[in-house]
N, C-alpha and C positions, 0 to 999 in steps of 0.2 A: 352624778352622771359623768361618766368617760368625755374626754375631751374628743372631739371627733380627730383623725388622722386628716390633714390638710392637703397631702400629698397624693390621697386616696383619688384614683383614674376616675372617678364617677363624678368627682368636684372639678373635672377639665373640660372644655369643648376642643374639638379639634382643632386647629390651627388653617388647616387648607380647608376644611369643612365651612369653616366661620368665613373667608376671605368670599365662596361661593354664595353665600349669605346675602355677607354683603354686596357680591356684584347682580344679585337676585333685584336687593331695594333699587340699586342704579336704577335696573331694565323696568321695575316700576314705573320709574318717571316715567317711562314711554307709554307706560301704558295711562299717565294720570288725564285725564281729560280738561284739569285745571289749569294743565302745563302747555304754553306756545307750541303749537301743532309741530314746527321746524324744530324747536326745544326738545319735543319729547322724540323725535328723530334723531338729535344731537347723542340725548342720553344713550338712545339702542344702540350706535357705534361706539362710547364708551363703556358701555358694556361687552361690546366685542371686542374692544381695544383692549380692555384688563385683563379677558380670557386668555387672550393670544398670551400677554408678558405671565400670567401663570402656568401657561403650557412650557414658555420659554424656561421659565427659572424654577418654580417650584416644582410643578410635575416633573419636569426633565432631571433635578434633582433630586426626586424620589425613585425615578429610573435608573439612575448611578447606582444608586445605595441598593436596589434590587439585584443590579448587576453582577453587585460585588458581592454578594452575599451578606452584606451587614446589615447597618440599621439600628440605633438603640429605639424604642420605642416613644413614641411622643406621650406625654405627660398625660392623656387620655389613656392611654394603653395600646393603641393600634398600631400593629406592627406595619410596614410598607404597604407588602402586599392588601393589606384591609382596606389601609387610605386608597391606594387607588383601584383599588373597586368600587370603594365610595364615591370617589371621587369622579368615576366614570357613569358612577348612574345620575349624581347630580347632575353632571355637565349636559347629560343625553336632555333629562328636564327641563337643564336651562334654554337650552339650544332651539329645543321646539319653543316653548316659548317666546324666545325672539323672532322666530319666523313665523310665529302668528301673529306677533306683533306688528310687523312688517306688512305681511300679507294680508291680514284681516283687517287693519285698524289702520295704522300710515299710510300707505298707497291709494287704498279709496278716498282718504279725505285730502291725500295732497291730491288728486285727481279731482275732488270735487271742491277745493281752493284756485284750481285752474293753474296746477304746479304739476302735471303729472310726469312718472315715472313710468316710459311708454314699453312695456311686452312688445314682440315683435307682431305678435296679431292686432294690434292697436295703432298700426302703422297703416296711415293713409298709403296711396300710391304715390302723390308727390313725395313724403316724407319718405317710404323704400328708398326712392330712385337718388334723393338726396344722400343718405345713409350709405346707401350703394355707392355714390361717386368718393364720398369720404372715405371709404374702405379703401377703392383702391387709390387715393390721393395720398391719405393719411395711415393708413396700418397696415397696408399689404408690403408697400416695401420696406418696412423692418421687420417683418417678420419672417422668422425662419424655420419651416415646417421640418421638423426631424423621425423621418420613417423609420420604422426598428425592425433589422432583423440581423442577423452574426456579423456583419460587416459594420452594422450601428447598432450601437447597444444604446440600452437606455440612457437619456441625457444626464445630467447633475442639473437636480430643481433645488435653486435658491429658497431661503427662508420668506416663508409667505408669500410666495408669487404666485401672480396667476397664470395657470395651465390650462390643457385640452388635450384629455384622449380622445384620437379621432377612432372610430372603426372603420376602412377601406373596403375595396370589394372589386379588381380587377387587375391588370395586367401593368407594371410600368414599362418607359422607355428599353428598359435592359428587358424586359422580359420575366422581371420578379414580380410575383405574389404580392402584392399588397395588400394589407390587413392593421396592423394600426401605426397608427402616428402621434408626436407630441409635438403641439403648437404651445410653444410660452409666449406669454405677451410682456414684451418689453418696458421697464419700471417708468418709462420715457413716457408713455402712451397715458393722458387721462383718462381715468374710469370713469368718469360721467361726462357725458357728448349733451352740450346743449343744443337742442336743434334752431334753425334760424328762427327770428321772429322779432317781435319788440316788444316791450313792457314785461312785467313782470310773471306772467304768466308763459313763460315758454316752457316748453314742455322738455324733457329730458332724456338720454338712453344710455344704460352701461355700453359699455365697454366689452364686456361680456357677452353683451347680445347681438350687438351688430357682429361681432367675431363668429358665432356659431351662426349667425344668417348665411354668411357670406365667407365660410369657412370652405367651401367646396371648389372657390375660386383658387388657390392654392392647388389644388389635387386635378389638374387640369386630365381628363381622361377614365379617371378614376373615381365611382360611385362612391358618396359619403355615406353611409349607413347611420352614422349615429357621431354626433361630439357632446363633449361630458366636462365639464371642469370639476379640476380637484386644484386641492393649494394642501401645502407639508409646513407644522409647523416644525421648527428645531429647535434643539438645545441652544440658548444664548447667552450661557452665563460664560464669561471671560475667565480662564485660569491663569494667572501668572503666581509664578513660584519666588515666593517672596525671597528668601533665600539663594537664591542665584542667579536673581536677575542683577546688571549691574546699569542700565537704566530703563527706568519705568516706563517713558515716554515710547521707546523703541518698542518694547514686547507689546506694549499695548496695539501699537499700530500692526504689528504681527497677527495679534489674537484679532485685529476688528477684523479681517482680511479671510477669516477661519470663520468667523461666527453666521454667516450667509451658509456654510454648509455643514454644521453640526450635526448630533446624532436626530433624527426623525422622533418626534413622539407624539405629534397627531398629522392625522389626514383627514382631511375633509375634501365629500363628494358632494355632488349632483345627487337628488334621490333618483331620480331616473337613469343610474349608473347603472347597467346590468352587474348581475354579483358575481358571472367570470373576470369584468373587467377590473372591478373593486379588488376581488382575489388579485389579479398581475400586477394592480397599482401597491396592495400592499405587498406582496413579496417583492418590489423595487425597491422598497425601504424596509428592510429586514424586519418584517412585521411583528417579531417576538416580541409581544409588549403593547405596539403600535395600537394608540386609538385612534377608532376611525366612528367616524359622524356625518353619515347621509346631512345633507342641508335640503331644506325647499326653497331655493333661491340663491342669489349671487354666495360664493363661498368666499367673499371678502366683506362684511357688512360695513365695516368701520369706514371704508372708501365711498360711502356713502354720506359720509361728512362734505363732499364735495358739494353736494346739493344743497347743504344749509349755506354754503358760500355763495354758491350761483344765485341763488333766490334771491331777489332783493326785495321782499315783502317784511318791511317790517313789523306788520299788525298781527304775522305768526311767531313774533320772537320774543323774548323777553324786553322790555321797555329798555334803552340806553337811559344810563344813570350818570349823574355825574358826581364824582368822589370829591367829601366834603374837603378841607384845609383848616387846620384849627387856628382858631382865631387870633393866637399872638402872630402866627404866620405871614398872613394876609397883607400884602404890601408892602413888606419886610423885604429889603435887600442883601440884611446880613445875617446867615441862618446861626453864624458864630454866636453873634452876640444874642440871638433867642436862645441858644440853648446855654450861655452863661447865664442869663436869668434865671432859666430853673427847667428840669427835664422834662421831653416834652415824648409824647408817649401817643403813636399813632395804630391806627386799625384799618387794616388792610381789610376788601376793596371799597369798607365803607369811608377809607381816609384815604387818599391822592396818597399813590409812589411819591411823585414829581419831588418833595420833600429829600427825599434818600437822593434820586440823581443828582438835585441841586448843591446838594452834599460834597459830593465829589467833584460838581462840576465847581463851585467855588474854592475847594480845598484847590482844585488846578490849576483855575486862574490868581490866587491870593500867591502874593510874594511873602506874605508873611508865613507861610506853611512851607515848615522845612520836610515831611515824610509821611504819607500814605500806605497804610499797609490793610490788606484786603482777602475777605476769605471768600473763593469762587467754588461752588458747587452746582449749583445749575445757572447759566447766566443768561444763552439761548444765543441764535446766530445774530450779527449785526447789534449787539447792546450798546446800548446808552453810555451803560458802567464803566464797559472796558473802552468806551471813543472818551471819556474823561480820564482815566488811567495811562491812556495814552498820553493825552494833551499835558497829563502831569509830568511824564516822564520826559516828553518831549521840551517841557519846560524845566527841565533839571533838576525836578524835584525826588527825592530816593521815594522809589516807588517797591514794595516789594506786595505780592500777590501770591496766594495759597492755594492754587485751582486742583482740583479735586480730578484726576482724570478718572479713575473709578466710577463716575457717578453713572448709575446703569443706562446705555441706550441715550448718554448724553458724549460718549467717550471722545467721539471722533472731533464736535462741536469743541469741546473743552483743550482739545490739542490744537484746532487752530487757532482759541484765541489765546493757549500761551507760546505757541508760535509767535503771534502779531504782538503780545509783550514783550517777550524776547527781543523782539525785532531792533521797539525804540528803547530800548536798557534798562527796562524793568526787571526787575528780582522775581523768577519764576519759580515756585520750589512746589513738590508736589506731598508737601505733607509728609508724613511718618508711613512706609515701609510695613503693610499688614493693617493698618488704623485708616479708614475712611475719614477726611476732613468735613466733616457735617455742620459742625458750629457756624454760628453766623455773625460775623464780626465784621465793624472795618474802625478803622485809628487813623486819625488824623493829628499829626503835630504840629505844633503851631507856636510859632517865638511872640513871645506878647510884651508887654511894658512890666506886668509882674514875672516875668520865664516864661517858662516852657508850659505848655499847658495842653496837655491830651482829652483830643474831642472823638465819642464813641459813637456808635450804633452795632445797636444786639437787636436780633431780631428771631421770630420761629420761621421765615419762611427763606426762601433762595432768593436773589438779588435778582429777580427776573422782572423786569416792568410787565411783560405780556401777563404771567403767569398772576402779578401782583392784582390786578382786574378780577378776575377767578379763584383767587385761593384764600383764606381769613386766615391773616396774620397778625403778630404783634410785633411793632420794631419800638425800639427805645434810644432815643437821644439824649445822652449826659455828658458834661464834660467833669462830673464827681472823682474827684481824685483817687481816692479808694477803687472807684471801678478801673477807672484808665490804668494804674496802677497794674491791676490783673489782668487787663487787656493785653499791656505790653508785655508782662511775663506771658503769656500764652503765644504770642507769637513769636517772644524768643526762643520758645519751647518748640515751636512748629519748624522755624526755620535753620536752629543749632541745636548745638548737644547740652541739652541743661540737665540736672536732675528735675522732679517733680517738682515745679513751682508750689509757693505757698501764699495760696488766693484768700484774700482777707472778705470778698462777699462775693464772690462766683464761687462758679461750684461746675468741676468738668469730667466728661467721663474721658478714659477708661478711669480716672481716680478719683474716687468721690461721692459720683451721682447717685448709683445703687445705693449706697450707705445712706447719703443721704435722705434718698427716697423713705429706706425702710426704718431712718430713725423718726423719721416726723411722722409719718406711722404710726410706730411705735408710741410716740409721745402724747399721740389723740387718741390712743385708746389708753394713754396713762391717764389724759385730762377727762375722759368719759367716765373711767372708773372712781376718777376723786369726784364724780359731780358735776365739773364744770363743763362750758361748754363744749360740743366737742360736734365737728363736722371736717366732711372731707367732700371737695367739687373737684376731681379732673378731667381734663378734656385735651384729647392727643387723640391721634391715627388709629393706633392700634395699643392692645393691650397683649404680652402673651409672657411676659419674663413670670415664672413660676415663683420663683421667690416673693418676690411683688404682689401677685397674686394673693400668696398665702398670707402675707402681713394685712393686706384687705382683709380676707378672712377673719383676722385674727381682731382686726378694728373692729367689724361689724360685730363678732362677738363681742367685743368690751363695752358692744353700743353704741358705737359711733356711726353717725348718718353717712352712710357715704354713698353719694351721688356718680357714677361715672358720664361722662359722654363722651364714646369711641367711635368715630366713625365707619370704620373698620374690621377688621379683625379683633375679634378677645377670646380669649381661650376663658377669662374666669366666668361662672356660672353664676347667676346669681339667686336669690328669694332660695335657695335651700338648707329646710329646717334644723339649724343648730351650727351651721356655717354662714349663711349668707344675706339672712332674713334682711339685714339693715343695708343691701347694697341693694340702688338700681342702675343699668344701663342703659343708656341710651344712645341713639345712632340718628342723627342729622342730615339728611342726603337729598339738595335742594339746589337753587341754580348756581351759588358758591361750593366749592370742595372748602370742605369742612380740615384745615393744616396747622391750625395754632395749638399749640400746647400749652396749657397752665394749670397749674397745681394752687388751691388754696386750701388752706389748712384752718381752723377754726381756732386753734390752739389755746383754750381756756380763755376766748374773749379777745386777746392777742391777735389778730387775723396776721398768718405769715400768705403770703401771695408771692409765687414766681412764674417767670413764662422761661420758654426752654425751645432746644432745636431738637430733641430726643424724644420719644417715644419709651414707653416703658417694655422696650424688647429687649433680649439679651444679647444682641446685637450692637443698643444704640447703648448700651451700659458698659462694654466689655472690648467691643472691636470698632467704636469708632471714639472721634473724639470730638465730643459735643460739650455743649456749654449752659449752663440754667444760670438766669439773672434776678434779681429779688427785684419788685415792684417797691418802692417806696413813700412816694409821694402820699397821701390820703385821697386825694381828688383821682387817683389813678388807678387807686385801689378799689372806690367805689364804683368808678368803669365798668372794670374788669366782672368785680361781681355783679354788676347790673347786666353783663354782656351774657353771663353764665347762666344767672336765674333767667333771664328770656329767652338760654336755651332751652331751658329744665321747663320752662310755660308753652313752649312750641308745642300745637298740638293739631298741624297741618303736613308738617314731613317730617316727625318724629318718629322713630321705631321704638320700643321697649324690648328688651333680650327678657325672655322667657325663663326662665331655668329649663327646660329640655335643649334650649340651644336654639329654639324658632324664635322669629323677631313679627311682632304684631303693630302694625300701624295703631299710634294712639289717635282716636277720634276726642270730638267733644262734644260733650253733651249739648240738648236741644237748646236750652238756653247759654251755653258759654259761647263768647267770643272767642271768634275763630286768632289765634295764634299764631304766625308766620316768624318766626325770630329774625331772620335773615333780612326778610320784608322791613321790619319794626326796627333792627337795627341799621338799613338804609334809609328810613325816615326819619332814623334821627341822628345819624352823620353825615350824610350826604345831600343835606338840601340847602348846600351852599356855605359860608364862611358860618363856624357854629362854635358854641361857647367850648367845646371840647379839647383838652389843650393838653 
């Protein structure tokens, strides 16, 4: 029998197809009735949240390439044009969906929780006349109604903001025609208005609604016939031309200033828009192309996350958990001397940050640490990280820092705190010029009784304490000479001009990792075909690097088990007959974001195990520079797989990929026990000081 062709469009799923997939299981949670009533309201605005950043960067990036006439074809075979037609009927699908999710299912029960989200007919008379006064206290004078006719032309509407065509119907002061107007509501103004009251039951109203009640007070004279919100999303990807910028920091602040008014590639209405006015709103934004999407409801959902804030009912939220400490930790003053004992290897948010901060916040107070050096990719406003970084520097210690200003929709944050480094004489460098800094590193030097001695942490997630709450990661604290070794070559790499280091147990992209990847690959379907054991568990974001893909492929034919769990995006396909039989995927989508990356390999009995900052894209292999660390310890390694198989057992918010590319909730049968991984792995790191170490 012929070997099948690997590369064949039929063995691919779409790339943007798959990410709609996944933001599909999100908006499930909303609809799960297992899930914290506020919880599954959380989900539906991250579900909208993700849409928006894919209208921003992907779709609007498939817009360019239409533009331009080009396009190579995605590894499925669909030319532009295809994807986004596809991509326009998914979204139409997704869209109603969320607003029956909203309207049918959320809104009654927070109403019948005594949380309601009040329509303007559901306004008592006290509450109008209330409503009414805040109008004109609080939103009338900053708002600025702009009438359109030759003299005003249409305004410039910011990225995502919210709007209002009005339609007119008499005479103004001059003597002109009036007919329509555009009220923008200022970024200033909160979207959800809680009304007076006490306890936890107070009732709520957009922002939205009180604006179109009491929109006619603006148009003093002048009959309102009809107001409509719409919101424009834009193109937000940042261009700077690596090649002739000659500093980064500068163009950046250029392009944030640009990105509020990029090219238009969706509109979202009111469905009660008449479809002359839908027609004028989109020839205001040169509709060639322009998708547009009737809503039944506010045309901002994710501003809806305000209400899970207001509410203080805790009995609709997920329980507060407290993140465990591993047990050599506990009472321990000197994080130094635990991790000279032996590495110690934590799991995010089933293991406390506090550990990592304390990290820095000692390396700043100790006289005995002479240099600090630190990779910042997402950090978020006001950190922990950087108020130790400071205190370091401030205390004289050489402090140099790797802040990533690329990092998307994080740009503006990441520039002022290497400003605020800057400030007190920390070493700010913005990485390599075209290469995204993604690896997760930070080095600590330190003068001891035997030398110099370098203390590490490698981690899969960002140095965010917020984020570190909500995302599963893995960080690792060694002060193993060998690793520190390649630590400090990687930062001499990042901050000067070296050739390509030569890492004796890392392994970094752009040089490396790919290979890497696809030799151990390769080497488990060596170990499958002699016999011996042979399996493959990884679990990362996404999957779509086509190369990778096909050495899957290539595994599963030689036999080898191989398990994926992506939360995400995959392009590879699986269970198909003569490529794929021995691959399954699976997708995790529960009250954790699923962001650790780890690779275990079976390797004849041998278990190789690493965790990483990459994702198997051709992105995280080729144009940034990421980092993968080998697990070592035994007790660390049986962790890790203990942590993987209770994913691979989860059979409560597991999806399985199909081979057509549908994803199907795994149930479990009448007698098995129900499954939670996420749950099972918070009972058993987080219920206080635990043997885990």
């Amino acid at each position: 029998m012929d070997a099948p062709d690997l590369k064949a469009p039929q063995h691919y799923i779409n790339r943007e197809l798959s990410f709609l997939e996944f933001n599909q299981r999100v908006l499930d949670q909303a609809f799960d009735e297992s899930v914290p009533l506020l919880e599954r309201l959380r989900f539906l605005c991250i579900s909208c949240s993700n849409l928006d950043e894919f209208f921003e960067i992907r779709v609007a990036g498939l817009k360019q390439l239409q533009e331009l006439g080009g396009g190579q074809l995605a590894a499925d075979a669909m030319s532009v044009p295809e994807q986004l037609t596809a991509i326009h009927d998914r979204t139409s699908r997704l869209v109603t969906d969320q607003y029956r999710c909203l309207n049918e299912l959320l809104l009654p029960k927070l109403a019948a929780e005594g949380v309601p989200l009040l329509g303007r007919s559901d306004w008592s008379r006290q509450q109008s006349e209330w409503l009414e006064q805040y109008f004109e206290r609080e939103i009338e004078p900053v708002l600025s109604p702009l009438g359109l006719d030759p003299a005003r032309p249409f305004p410039r509407i910011q990225n995502k903001s919210l709007n209002f065509i009005v339609r007119l119907e008499g005479k103004d002061a001059f003597n002109r025609d009036s007919e329509l107007a555009i009220v923008q509501a200022p970024r200033s103004l909160p979207r959800v208005v809680p009304l007076p009251g006490a306890g936890a039951t107070r009732a709520c109203v957009l922002l939205s609604t009180i604006m179109q009640a009491f929109v006619h007070k603006l148009f003093t004279g002048i009959k309102v016939m009809g107001c409509y919100q719409f919101r424009v999303t834009r193109n937000s990807d940042l261009f700077v031309d690596d090649e002739e910028i000659d500093d980064l920091r500068r163009a950046l602040e250029g392009e944030l200033a640009h990105r509020r008014y990029g090219a238009a590639v969706r509109l979202e209405v009111s469905n009660d828009c008449p479809e002359d006015m839908v027609k004028f709103l989109q020839a205001q934004f040169a509709s060639n192309g322009l998708d547009t999407y009737p809503v039944a409801g506010p045309v901002n959902l994710n501003r809806l996350t305000a209400v899970y804030d207001l509410v203080q009912r805790p009995d609709l939220k997920y329980p507060i958990f407290t993140p465990g400490i591993p047990k050599r930790l506990v009472g321990s003053s000197d994080l130094f001397a635990c991790i000279r004992q032996k590495d110690i290897l934590l799991h995010h948010p089933y293991q406390s940050f506090a550990p990592v901060m304390d990290f820095l916040r000692q390396a700043a107070a100790d006289p005995q640490v002479l240099a600090i050096k630190q990779t910042l990719y997402r950090a978020g406003h006001d950190s922990p990280l950087v108020d130790a970084l400071v205190a370091a520097a401030n205390a004289g210690k050489d402090v140099t820092v790797i802040v990533e200003l690329r990092a998307r929709f994080d740009e503006e944050a990441n520039i002022e705190l290497s400003n605020r480094l800057q400030e007190v004489g920390a070493h700010v460098m913005y990485g390599v010029v075209g290469y995204k800094t993604h690896a997760k590193l930070a080095l600590v030097v330190r003068r001891e009784a035997s030398g110099i001695r370098r203390y590490c942490h490698l981690g899969t997630g960002n140095y965010h304490p917020r984020t570190s709450r909500q995302y599963t990661d893995y960080g690792l604290f060694t002060c193993a000479d060998d690793i520190g070794h390649d630590v400090h070559e990687l930062f001499l790499q990042l901050t000067s001009l070296t050739q390509t280091p030569k890492l004796s147990c890392l392994t970094q992209s752009p040089f490396g990792m790919h290979e890497m990847v696809l030799a151990k690959l390769a080497r488990e379907a060596e170990h499958a075909r002699a016999g011996r054991p042979a399996r493959v568990i990884a679990k990362m974001n996404a999957l779509v690097d086509q190369r990778a893909i096909e050495a899957l492929y290539r595994a599963s034919r030689a036999g080898v088990k191989v398990e994926l769990i992506v939360r995400g995006v995959c392009a590879l396909r699986p269970g198909v007959p003569g490529v794929s039989e021995n691959v399954t995927v699976r997708s995790i989508v529960g009250r954790f974001l699923e962001h650790s990356r780890v690779f275990y390999f079976e390797n004849g009995g041998e278990p190789d195990i690493s965790c990483a900052s990459a994702d198997w894209m051709e992105r995280n292999f080729y144009r940034r520079v990421e980092v993968a660390f080998p697990i070592r310890r035994p007790e660390h390694r049986q962790r890790i797989l203990r942590d993987l198989e209770m994913c691979l057992k989860d059979n409560t918010q597991a999806w399985l990929l199909q081979p057509d590319g549908r994803y199907e909730r795994i149930t479990r049968g009448k007698n098995e026990r129900a499954v939670n991984a996420q749950a099972e792995l918070l009972a058993a790191y987080a219920a206080g000081p635990n043997v885990a170490v």
